[in-house]
N, C-alpha and C positions, 0 to 999 in steps of 0.2 A: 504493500500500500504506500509505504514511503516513499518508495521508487517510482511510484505510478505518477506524486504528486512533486518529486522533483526534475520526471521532464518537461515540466512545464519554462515555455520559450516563448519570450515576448512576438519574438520575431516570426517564429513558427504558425503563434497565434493569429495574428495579423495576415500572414499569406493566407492562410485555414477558412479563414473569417472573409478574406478578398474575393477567394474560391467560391467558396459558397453563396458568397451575395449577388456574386455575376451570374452564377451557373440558375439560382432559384430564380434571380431578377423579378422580385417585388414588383419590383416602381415599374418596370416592363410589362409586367404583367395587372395592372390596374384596369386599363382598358377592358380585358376579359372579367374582372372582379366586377366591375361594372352593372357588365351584363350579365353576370350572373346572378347578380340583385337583383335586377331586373325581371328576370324568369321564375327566382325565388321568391321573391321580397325581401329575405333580409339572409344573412349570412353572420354566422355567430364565430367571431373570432377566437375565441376562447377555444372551443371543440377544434376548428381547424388547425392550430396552431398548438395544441396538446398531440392532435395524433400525429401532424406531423411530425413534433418532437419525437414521439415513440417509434415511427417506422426507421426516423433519420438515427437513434441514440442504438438500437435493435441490430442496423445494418451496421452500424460499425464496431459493436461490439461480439458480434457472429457473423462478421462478412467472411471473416476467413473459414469457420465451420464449413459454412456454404458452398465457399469456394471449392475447401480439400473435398467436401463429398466425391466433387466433379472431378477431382486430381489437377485442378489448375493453380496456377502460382501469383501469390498477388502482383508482381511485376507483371504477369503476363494481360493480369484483367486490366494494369495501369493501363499499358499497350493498348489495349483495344476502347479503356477509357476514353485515352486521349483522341481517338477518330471519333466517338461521338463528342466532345468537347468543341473537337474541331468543329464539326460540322454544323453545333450549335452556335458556336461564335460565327460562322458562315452564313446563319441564318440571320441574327444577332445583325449583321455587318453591311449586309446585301438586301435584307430584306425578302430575302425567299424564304419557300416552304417546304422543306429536306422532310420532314417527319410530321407525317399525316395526322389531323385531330380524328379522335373513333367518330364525333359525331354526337357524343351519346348528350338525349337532353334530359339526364339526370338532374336534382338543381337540391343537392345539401352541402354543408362544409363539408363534409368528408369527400366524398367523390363529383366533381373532379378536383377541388381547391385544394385540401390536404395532400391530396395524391389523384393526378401527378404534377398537377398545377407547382407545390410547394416541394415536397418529397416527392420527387418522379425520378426517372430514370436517371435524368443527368447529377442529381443530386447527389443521387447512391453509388453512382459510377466513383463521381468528385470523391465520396468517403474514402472510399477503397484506395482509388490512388493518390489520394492525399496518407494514407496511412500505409504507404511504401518508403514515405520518405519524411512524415512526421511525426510526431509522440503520440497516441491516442487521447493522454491529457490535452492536448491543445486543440485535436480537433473537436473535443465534448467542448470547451468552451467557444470555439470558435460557433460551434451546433448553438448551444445557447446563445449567440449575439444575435445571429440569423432568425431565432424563433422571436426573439423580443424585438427583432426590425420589424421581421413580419406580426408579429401582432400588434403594432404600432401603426400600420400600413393600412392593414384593414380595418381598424378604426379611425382613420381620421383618410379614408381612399378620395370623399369628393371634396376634400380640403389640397389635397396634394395634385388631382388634376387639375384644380382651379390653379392653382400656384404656377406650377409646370404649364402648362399648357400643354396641347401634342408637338408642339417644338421643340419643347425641355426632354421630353420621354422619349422623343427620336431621338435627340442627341444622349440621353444617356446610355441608352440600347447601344448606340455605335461605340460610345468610348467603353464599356464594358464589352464589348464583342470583343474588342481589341486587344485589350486583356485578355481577356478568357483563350483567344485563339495564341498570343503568347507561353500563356499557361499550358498549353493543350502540345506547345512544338515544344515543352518546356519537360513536362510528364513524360513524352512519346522518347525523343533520345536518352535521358537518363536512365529510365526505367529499361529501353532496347540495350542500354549499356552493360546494365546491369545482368539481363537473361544471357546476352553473346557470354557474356563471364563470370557463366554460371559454376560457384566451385564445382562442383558434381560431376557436370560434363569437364572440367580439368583434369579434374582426378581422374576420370576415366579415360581420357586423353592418353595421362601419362603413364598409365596402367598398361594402355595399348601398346605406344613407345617402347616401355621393358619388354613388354612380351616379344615383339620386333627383333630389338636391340637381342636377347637373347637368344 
């Protein structure tokens, strides 16, 4: 427990918390909050923003269970993170539609606002390869910065459009796309660094070598 609570890294924190805020993109996503009052009537912050704490605090503290079920390595899910990160920050940047809405006109906080609006794929991707290469203490705290944005967001949502305008909320979407697509070429070589020089395959490398050389 000690150790759990002195990896804690300001710095770590901070990128954790960057990650997450781009990848969930709140404020981006107000326009849909919107409307989905609209179709509801109202949207209970509170509920939204518990479960998604739960799915998001869940996956990163048995993302690797998951993972080993499958036999895959967290480096390698970084990897494949990092193409959907990409591809979101592509959306993010360009304003296209890479990854299709189901459609569905469900209309509670939990689906689709908790998930996958808030905790959705890209969020849980982000845990994982965020926790390839930071403390698990900093991404629970970074997790909790993110949920006290977002429940700040959807209560005070047609105070922040008024504010913003749709001028402000494109230009945010683009300077976070931008990020986030840094982040994503950022995940994708460290992490490929890390698999090419995998000790395992070395040792077995050089296991082969002897056998040769003999």
């Amino acid at each position: 427990m000690e150790k759990f609570f002195t990896g804690f890294n300001w710095t770590e924190m901070f990128k954790a918390t960057m990650v997450l805020f781009a990848v969930i993109d709140i404020v981006g996503s107000i326009p849909i909050i919107i409307k989905l009052k609209e179709k509801s009537g109202d949207i209970h912050a509170g509920w939204a923003t518990s479960v998604s704490f739960v799915i998001m605090v869940a996956f990163l503290l048995l993302g690797d269970s998951i993972l080993g079920l499958f036999g895959v390595e967290v480096e390698a899910f970084a990897v494949a993170g990092a193409f959907i990160l990409f591809a979101m920050a592509l959306e993010m940047i360009l304003g296209i539609e890479l990854f299709k809405e189901s459609g569905t006109q469900k209309t509670a906080s939990i689906v689709p606002l908790a998930f996958p609006i808030i905790a959705g794929a890209g969020a849980m991707t982000s845990i994982i390869s965020l926790r390839a290469e930071f403390a698990v203490i900093n991404i629970l705290v970074a997790i909790c910065i993110n949920v006290i944005i977002v429940f700040a967001v959807l209560k005070s949502t047609r105070l922040i459009e008024r504010i913003l305008g749709p001028g402000g909320i494109a230009i945010l979407k683009k300077v976070f796309g931008i990020i986030l697509l840094a982040i994503a070429v950022k995940l994708f070589s460290s992490n490929l660094k890390a698999l090419l020089n995998d000790p395992q395959d070395n040792a077995a490398a050089a296991q082969t070598e002897l056998v040769i050389e003999d």
